[in-house]
Steps between C-alpha positions, in 0.01 A plus 500: 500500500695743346755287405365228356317741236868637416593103479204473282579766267914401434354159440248599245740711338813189502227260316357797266892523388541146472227422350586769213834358450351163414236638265811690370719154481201286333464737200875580451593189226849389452502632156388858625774474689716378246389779243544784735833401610603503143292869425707646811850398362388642162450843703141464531344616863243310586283643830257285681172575514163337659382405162844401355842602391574848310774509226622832466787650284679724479448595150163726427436379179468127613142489669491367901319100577317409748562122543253265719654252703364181321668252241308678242673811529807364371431485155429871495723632634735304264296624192567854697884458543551359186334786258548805770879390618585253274623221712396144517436430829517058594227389738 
């Protein structure tokens, strides 16, 4: 009996990681992708986080963002790059 609880448990734990992935997947738009991609060639880190992506540099004048994952994120964070790091970033 023993075993099947451990069987239980790795199985509950496999779907609660897949299941976050997909969540993760659904919300993550091309064009998030697309703009990211872009931020990190520019220098820009970008760290992952529950609620979305965020854009740190290296400079401490230029303030941090905290991107969602969504399709209307982009234009903010393009608004953001453009006056902060002035680059025009293509979506």
């Amino acid at each position: 009996m023993h075993k099947a609880e451990n069987s239980d448990y790795i199985a509950f734990i496999f779907l609660k990681t897949n299941y976050e992935k997909k969540i993760m997947s659904k919300h993550n738009s091309n064009g998030c992708r697309k703009v990211v991609k872009q931020l990190t060639k520019h220098g820009v880190k970008c760290i992952y986080k529950t609620k979305g992506i965020m854009l740190l540099v290296d400079n401490p004048d230029i303030p941090n963002y905290m991107m969602h994952f969504g399709e209307k994120a982009i234009h903010p964070v393009r608004r953001w790059a453009k006056k902060h790091l002035k680059i025009d970033l293509k979506f």
